[in-house]
C-alpha angles and dihedrals in degrees: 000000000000120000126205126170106330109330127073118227120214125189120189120285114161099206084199095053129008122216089028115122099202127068129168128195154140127271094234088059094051093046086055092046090054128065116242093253088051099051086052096043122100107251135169122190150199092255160058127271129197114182110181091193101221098179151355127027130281143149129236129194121209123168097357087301115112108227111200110221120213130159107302103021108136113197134197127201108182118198122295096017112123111248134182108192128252114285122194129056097306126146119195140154110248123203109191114187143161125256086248096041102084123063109271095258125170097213093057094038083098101053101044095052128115082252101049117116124275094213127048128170114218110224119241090240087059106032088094100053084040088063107038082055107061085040091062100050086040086053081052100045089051090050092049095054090051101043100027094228127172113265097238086118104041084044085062092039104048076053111053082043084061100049091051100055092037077060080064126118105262122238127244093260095073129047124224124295104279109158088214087064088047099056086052094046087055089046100049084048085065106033106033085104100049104037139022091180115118098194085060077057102051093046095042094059095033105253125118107238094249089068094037093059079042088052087039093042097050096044097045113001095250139109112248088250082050090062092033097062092040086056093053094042090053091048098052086047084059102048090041085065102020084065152010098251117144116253085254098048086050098054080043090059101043090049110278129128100203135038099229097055089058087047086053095042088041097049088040090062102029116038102237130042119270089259089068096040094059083048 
């Protein structure tokens, strides 16, 4: 674990196998690994993690939003988003993984982007196959730490696990599958720092802005700016509690010349300064 500012960062480390880029657990193991400050502290880390609540109620933050947690909630923080763990009495099987770690495989590409939503319900009619899933790979895990085995077989199973929750209902937070978002998306991931202009958007990927806010408008009910601005407004929260950057050094750093134009950016989205919003 490395600190810095106020966020720990935690890369992968598997404390039953090392080297191995798969671990599966229960909450309750990794609440007794962790110190209480710890448990309660902001974190992001270097890879993926997947919580099937089983029981109980409990809220999760990711990214500054508050996700309740009921039976049945299934939740995805992919690397580099803020978390701070679930509270509350919940129980739920974790798998924790690295980004190399599961087959290449197109139907689970989606879920497993930088864009794809935190908080997903498991219907009644899958909750079954869902389970017995992640109990299987957890049976194998298990087997694997003990025998040493190669990883052939947990490989295939992470990733069955994967395509059948990439088959679950989205939230509301992401809109369907349309290849054109997603190029924007993509886009937005590498430019937001650079650039806030939509039009930029619309001629680097080959759309006029008038189709890309069309494209915008029908996956998430926003116009492109108005993804544009969100994405720079979640980054500069990041980086408010990630380090400890001065509010000037930050907007520098997301693309603006003066410090007053990102605290008017940033109060505009927000709600409160940047000053309040380390606080």
């Amino acid at each position: 674990m490395v600190k810095s500012g106020q966020v720990a960062q935690f890369g992968f480390s598997n404390p039953d196998r090392d080297q191995l880029g798969l671990e599966v657990l229960d909450l309750a193991v990794l609440r007794r690994r962790l110190t209480d400050a710890t448990l309660t502290k902001v974190h992001r880390t270097d890879f993926h993690q997947l919580f099937l609540v089983t029981a109980g109620h409990a809220t999760t933050m990711v990214d500054f939003v508050d996700h309740p947690c009921s039976p049945c909630t299934l939740l995805h923080v992919s690397p580099g988003r803020v978390l701070r763990l679930p509270d509350g009495d919940a129980q739920a099987f974790m798998v924790l993984f690295t980004p190399a770690f599961p087959p290449p495989l197109d139907g689970t590409r989606q879920l497993l982007s930088p864009f794809s939503p935190v908080r997903r319900s498991v219907p009644q009619a899958e909750q079954a196959v869902i389970t017995r899933a992640v109990q299987d790979l957890r049976q194998e895990y298990r087997r694997n730490v003990l025998t040493n085995e190669p990883v052939d077989l947990l490989r295939q199973l992470l990733g069955a696990l994967l395509l059948r929750l990439a088959r679950l209902p989205m939230g509301a937070d992401l809109g369907p599958g349309d290849g054109r978002f997603e190029r924007f998306q993509l886009e937005l991931e590498r430019s937001f720092a650079s650039t806030r202009n939509a039009a930029e958007y619309a001629a680097r990927i080959g759309y006029s802005l008038r189709s890309l806010n069309r494209i915008c408008l029908a996956a998430t009910g926003r116009s492109a700016k108005s993804l544009i601005d969100a994405r720079v407004a979640l980054e500069a929260k990041r980086l408010l509690v990630h380090t400890d950057l001065s509010s000037a050094a930050i907007g520098h750093r997301l693309g603006f010349s003066e410090a007053t134009n990102f605290t008017k950016f940033f109060t505009r989205e927000t709600g409160m300064s940047p000053g309040a919003f380390r606080q």
